[in-house]
N, C-alpha and C positions, 0 to 999 in steps of 0.2 A: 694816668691809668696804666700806661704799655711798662712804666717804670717799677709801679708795683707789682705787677703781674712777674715781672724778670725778677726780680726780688723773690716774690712766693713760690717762685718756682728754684733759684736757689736754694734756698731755705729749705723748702720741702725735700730735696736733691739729699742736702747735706745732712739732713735728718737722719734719714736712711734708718724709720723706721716703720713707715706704712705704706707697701705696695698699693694699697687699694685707694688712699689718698693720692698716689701720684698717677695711676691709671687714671682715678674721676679728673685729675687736674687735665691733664696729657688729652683727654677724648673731649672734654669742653672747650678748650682753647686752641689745640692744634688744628685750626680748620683754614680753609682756602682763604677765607675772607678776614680772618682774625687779624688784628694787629700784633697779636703774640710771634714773636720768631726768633726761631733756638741759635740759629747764626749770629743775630744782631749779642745774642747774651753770651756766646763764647768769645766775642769779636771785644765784651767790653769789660769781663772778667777777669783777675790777675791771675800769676800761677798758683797762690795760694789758697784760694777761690776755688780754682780748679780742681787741685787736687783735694779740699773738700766735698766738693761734689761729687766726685767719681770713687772716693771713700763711702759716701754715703750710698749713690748708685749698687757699689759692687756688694752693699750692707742688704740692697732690694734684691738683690741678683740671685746671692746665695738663700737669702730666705727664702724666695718663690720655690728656688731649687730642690732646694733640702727636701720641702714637703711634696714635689711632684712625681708622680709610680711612674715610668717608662714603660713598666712591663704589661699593665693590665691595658686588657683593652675598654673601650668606651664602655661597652656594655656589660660588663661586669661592675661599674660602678655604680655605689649608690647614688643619689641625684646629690645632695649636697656634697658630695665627693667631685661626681661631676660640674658643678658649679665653681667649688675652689678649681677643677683644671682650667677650665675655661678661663676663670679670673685670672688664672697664673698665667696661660697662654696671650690674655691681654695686656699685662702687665710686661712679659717681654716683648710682645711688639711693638710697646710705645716706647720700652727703651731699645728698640733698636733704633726709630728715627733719632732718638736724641744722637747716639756715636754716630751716625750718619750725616747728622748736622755738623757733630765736632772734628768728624773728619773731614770731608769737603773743604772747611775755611784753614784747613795744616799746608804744610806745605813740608817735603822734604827734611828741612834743618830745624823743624820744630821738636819740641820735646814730646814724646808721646808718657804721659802719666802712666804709672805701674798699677795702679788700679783700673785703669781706661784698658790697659793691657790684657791682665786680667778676665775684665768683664767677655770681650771679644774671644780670648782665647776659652773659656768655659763655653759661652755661647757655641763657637764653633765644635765644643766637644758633644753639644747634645744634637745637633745640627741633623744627622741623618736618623735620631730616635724617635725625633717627633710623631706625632700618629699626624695622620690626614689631613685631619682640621685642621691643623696647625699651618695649610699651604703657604700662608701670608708672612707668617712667621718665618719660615724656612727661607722665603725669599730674602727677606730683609737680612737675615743673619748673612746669608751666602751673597751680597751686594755690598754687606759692611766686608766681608772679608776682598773682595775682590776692588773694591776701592784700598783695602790696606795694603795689598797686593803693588795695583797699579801707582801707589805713591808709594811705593820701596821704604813705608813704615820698618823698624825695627821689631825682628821678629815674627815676619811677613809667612817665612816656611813653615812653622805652625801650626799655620789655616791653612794646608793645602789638602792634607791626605781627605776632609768632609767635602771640602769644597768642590773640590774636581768632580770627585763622584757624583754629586746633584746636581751640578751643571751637566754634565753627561743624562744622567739621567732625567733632569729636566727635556734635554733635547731630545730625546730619542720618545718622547709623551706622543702619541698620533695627533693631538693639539699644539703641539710644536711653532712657534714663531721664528721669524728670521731672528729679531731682536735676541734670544736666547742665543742661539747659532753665534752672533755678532758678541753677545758674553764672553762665553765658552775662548772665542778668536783671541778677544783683550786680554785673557789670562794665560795664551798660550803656552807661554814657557815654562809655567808650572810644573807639566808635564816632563820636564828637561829634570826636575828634583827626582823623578822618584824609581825607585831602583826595580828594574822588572825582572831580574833574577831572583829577587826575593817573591818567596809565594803571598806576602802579605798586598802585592801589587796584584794580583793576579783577580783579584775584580773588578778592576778597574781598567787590564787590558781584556777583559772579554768586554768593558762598557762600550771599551774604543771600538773592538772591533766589529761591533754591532754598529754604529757609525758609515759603516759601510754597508749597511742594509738600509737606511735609513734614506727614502726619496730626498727629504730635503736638504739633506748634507750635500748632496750631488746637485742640487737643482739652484741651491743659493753658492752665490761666490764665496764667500767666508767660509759654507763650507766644506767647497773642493779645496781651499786654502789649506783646514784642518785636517782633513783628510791627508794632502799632501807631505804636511807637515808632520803628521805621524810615521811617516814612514823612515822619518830622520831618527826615533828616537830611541829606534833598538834593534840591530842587525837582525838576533833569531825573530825578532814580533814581524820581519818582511815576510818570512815565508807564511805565518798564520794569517796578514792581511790579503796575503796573495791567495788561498787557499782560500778565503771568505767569499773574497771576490767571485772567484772562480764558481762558486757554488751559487751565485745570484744571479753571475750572467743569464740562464736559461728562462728567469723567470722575471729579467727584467727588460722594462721595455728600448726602442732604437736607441732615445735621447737619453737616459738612462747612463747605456751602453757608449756614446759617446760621449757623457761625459766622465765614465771609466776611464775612458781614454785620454782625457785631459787630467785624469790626476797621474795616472802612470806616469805621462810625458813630464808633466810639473816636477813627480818626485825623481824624477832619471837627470833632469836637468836643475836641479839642487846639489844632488848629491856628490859624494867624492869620494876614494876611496874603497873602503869596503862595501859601501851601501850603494855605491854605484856599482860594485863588481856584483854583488847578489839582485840588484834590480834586476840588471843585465839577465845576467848567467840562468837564476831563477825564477824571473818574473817575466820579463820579456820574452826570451828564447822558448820559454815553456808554451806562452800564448801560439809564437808561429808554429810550435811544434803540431800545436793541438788546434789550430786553424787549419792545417793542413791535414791531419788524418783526423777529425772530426767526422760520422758518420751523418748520412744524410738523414734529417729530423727536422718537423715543423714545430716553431721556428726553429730553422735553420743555426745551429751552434757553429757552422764554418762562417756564417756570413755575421754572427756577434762578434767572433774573435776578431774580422778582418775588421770591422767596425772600429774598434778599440785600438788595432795596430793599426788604421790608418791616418790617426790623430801624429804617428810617428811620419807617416809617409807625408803628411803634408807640411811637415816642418823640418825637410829635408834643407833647408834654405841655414836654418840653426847651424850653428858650429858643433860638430864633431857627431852629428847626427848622420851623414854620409857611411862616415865609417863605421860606424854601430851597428846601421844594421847591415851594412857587407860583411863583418866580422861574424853577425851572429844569424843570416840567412845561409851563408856560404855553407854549413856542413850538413843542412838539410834541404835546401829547395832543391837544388842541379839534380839531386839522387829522386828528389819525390817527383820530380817533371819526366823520368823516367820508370816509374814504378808499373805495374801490370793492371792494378786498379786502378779504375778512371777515375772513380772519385776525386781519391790524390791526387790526381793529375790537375786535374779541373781545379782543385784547393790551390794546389801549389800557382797554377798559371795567374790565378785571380791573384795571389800575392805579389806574383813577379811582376804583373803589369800597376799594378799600385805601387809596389814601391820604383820601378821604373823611372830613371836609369841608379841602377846597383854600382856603384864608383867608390872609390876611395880617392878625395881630390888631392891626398898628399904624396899619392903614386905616382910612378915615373910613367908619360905621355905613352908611352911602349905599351905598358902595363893598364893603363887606361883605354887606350886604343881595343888590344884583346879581349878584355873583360867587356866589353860593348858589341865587340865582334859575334861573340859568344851568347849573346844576347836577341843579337838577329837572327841568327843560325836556329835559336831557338824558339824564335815567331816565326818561323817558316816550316819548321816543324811541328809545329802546332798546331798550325792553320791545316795539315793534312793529316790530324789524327784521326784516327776511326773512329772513337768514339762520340758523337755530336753534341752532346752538352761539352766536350771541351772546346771544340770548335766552335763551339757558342760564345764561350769565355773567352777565348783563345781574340776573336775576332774583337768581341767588344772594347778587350784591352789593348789590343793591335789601334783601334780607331783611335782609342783615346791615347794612344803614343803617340801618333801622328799627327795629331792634330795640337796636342801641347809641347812637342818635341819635332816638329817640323824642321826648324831649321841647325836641328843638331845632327838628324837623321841622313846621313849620306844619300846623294841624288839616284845613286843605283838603287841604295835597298828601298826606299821612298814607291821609286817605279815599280820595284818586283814585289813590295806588300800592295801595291794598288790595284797591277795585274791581278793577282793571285783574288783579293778581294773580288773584284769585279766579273772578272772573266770565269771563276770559277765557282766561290763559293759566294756570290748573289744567286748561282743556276743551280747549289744544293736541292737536289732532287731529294734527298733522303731525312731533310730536318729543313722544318717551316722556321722552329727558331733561327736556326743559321742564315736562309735568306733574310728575314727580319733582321737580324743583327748587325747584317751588312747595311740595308738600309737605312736604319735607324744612325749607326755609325758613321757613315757617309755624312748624316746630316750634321754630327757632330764635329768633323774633319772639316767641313763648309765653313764652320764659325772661324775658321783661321783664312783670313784673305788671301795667306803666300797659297793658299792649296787650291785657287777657284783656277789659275790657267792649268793644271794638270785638268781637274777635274770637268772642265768645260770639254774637253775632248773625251774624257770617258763615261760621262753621265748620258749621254746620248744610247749606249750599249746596253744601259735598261730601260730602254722604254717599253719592252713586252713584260714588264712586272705590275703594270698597271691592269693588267688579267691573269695576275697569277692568282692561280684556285683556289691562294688563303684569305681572308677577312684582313686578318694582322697583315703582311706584306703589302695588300694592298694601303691599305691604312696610312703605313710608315711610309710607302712610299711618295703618296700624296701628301703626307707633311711634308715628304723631301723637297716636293716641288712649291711646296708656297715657300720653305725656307730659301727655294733657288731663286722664288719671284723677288724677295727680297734683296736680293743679291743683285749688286751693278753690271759684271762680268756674264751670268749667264743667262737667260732666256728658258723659262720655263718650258715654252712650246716647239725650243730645239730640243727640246727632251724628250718630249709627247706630244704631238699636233695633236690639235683642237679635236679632231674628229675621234682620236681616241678615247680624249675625256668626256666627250660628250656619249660615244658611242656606251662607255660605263657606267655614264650617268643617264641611261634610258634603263639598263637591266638591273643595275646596282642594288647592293641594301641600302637602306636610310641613313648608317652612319658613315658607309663610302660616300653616296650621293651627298650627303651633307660637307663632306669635303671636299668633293669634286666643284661643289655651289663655291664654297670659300675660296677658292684656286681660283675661278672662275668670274666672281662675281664682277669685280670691275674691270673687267673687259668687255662684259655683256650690261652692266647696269653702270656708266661713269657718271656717276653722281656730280663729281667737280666740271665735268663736262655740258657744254649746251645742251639744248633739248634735241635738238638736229641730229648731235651725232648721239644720244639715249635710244632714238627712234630707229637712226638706222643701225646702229647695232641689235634691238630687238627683230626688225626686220631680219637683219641678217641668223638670227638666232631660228626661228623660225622658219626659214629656208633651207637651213641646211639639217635641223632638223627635229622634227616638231615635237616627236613625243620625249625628246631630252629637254626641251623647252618647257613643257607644262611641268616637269619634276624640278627643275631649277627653278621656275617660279614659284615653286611650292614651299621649296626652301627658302629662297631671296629674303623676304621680309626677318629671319634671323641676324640677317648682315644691316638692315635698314630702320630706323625710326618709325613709327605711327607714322611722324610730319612728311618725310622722304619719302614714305610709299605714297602718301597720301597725293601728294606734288607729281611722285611719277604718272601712279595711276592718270592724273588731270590730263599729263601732260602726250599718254597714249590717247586718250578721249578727244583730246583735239584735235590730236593727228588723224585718229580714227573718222572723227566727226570732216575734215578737212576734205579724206579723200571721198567722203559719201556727198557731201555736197560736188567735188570735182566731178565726182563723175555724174551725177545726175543731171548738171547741169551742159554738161560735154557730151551728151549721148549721141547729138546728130552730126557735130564738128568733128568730137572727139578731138578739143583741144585741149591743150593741161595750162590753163591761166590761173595764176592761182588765187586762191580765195582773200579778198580784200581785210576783211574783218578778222583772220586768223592770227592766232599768238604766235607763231610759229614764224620762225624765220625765212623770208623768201626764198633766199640761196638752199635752205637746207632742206626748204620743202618740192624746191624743184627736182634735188638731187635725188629725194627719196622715193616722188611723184616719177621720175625718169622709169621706174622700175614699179611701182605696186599700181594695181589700178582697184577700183571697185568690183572688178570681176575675178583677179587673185585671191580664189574663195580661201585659198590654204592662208595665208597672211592674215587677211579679215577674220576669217575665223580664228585663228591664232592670236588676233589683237582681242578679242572678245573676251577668249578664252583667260587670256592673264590679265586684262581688268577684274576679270569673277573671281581667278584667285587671289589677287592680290587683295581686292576686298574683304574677298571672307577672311583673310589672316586677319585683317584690322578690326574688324567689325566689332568684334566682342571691347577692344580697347577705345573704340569712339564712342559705344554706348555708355560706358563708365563717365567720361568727360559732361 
């Protein structure tokens, strides 16, 4: 049966005289499940076989042709008019899968038949005429080409000037798939044929450069690849992709903009030559320039541009990336860090502390030495601009030197940017940012362990920032302190005794209190702790001072499980219940023997019983009072269960 069916399908091939026979043949048989298959028949057909067939093929090819209008549209035809398109349009979709089967089983050193030739190269000439309906068509045609393509078939240039362009334009569809994208990739070098001085190219580089508008060229790897890889393929088309670019930035979003920045870097480190000299000179140098006197606008165009050049700063590790941008900061930052507008100022300092340290590593030790010298002179100056959002910037870039360049940074200037930090502008009376900036930074300067023995001697000098009169400073600051509790070296509470976070945590708002609780909690609630020392820490919390006590347990249960409060609560009720029975039953001895039947620990309840009695109304009331809250926080999650 499968033997005659290859046979009828030869046959019918080499006829090559009824399109509409070999569509009905092609749409009955070519199915998932069919035992028909077009591989197995060119796999068992001779060459002269073949090239009857593909004589006859190309005999279907030009007939459907001949008779098909390009130019009308659908609706202007009459229906049996439209009827033969339609049929026509069938008729070459089924012979595309056939070249598409013939080609697949080729291989490089095979012959490709002048009629097989032929068919492909017409095909591809009608390839961008097609109307609409025709989608399925256009695919298959531009798949055969790009399979003849990626087998280096003879004659492969041909099919490039249709093909590109609907692959482009396929990808740029708002329905766009990776898989398109991943075409487009495989045929890349196409692009290398065709001449962009000629105007006949010239819609096909505005397709490209629409490619840069396009989310998912940037969003898929393939196509920051293509991206990248354009910028190789014609000096004058840098400045137009550069210029595209530029024009997107504003309205595209952070990720977007970062990964601008990854094709930039991609094409700067391809390149060679002249396209590295115009990346440079025109593409890059242009960004810093316009990073820096960029006016203030929301969002922010000074902080896209640093966005994009900072994909350069953190591959400062790359070869020959050092010198690049020393070559190409040097003739505008040193001048913009001194201009009279702050703006600039503030632009330029944010650069200098990202690309931080600005070196040439093939300079002489002298010359290196200097240029870093030059460097500190100029965070020193900066930390005492007038203007406050530079000092804002100024500081944050400062922390994050210090903290990732610690041990490059000489021990003197280390001490005189830590002074200057602490001593001075932590106490910025004139900008809440600047305090905040220090604190914030500090915390970030912590993450490097060589920095905890300086900083243990000088984090003790703020502890009156913990009432300083902003929301934010307070805030940072109390992150500082849980990031110290974590910390081996320092001691939270040699920072800030107890009494002042507590004393904060009576007046406080709910999101300082609520961090003051987090600082705090396991000191007053140690879960991993006996019940002994839970108790007298709450005791102790309560004595020294109660209406900080009832706002911390108000919070608490944020830090704890349903299970854990539910355990704690049990475990004040016992103790509670322990000292009411002590003492009712001690009222005439007034001994403290303690209760038989209690869960409590002897030792830990004498220690505690040493000090509370039944008549310590402040405590008992106190133990009551955080049973009820701690309850009512559960209550609503026990009723669920």
């Amino acid at each position: 049966m499968t033997a005659a069916l290859h046979q009828n399908f030869v046959d019918l091939c080499r006829d090559g005289q009824d399109s509409l026979k070999f569509t009905d043949f092609m749409t009955r048989n070519c199915k998932r499940n069919s035992s028909f298959s077009l591989p197995e028949i060119f796999q068992k057909i001779n060459k002269q076989e073949s090239r009857q067939l593909w004589n006859g093929l190309l005999g279907i090819c030009n007939s459907v042709l001949g008779d098909f209008n390009f130019q009308l549209a659908e609706s202007d035809f009459r229906e049996q008019e439209l009827q033969d398109r339609i049929a026509a349009i069938n008729c070459l979709q089924e012979m595309t899968k056939v070249i598409h089967a013939s080609l697949q089983i080729k291989t490089e050193e095979d012959e490709i038949e002048q009629p097989l030739q032929e068919i492909t190269v017409t095909l591809h000439g009608i390839l961008m005429s097609l109307p609409e309906t025709a989608s399925t068509l256009q695919d298959g045609i531009s798949r055969i080409c790009e399979l003849w393509w990626s087998k280096d078939f003879t004659g492969k240039e041909e099919l490039i000037p249709h093909m590109v362009p609907y692959l482009l334009m396929k990808c740029l569809q708002p329905e766009t798939a990776l898989k398109d994208i991943k075409r487009l990739w495989q045929i890349r070098n196409c692009l290398l044929l065709l001449d962009y001085d000629d105007p006949s190219a010239d819609p096909t580089k505005l397709l490209l450069l629409r490619c840069y508008m396009q989310p998912m060229f940037l969003k898929a790897d393939e196509g920051r690849r293509i991206l990248t890889y354009v910028f190789g393929l014609h000096v004058p088309m840098i400045e137009e992709i550069h210029a595209t670019i530029k024009n997107n930035i504003p309205s595209s979003s952070r990720s977007l903009q970062e990964y601008y920045g990854e094709v930039y870097f991609r094409a700067w480190r391809s390149s060679s030559g002249p396209y590295r000299e115009k990346i440079e000179n025109f593409c890059i140098q242009d960004l810093m320039h316009h990073a820096i006197h960029a006016r203030t606008s929301k969002p922010s165009i000074a902080a896209a541009l640093k966005r994009i050049l900072d994909q350069f700063h953190r591959e400062k590790k790359q070869n020959g990336v050092d010198k690049m941008l020393l070559t190409l900061y040097q003739p505008i930052i040193w001048r913009s860090l001194k201009v009279a507008n702050a703006i600039v100022r503030a632009n330029a300092a944010a650069l200098l502390f990202s690309a931080f340290p600005l070196h040439d590593p093939d300079a002489a030790n002298e010359d290196i030495d200097i240029l870093m010298q030059r460097q500190f002179d100029t965070f020193m100056d900066l930390l005492q601009d007038p203007c406050p959002n530079v000092r804002e910037v100024t500081v944050k870039g400062v922390c994050r030197a210090i903290s990732i360049f610690w041990e490059l940074i000489p021990v003197g200037v280390l001490n005189s940017l830590l002074n200057k930090l602490i001593n001075q502008l932590a106490n910025d009376g004139a900008s809440t940012g600047v305090r905040c900036a220090v604190i914030r930074g500090l915390s970030f300067i912590l993450d490097n362990h060589l920095s905890q023995p300086s900083l243990k001697t000088l984090l003790p000098k703020l502890t009156n920032h913990i009432h300083d009169v902003s929301e934010r400073v307070r805030l940072a600051f109390i992150d500082l302190l849980i990031l110290v509790k974590g910390s081996l070296g320092i001691k939270f509470w040699e920072i800030v005794p107890s009494e002042h976070l507590l004393a904060r945590l009576e007046i406080d708002t709910p999101a300082v209190a609520g961090k003051i609780v987090e600082l705090l909690f396991n000191s007053f609630i140690p879960l991993t702790r006996g019940e002994d020392i839970q108790v007298t820490r709450c005791v102790t919390l309560l004595r020294t001072n109660s209406v900080a006590a009832r706002k911390f347990y108000q919070f608490a249960s944020r830090f704890m499980s349903v299970d854990a409060t539910g355990k704690y609560i049990i475990t004040l009720c016992r103790y509670l219940l322990s000292c009411i029975e002590s003492g009712l039953r001690n009222q005439d001895d007034n001994t403290k023997e303690n209760i038989s039947n209690s869960n409590i620990d002897n030792s830990a309840e004498n220690e505690v019983n040493d000090e509370v009695t039944i008549h310590d109304e402040k405590v008992m009331q106190g133990l009551i009072e955080t049973i009820a809250i701690l309850w009512t926080q559960i209550f609503d999650e026990i009723r669920k269960v």
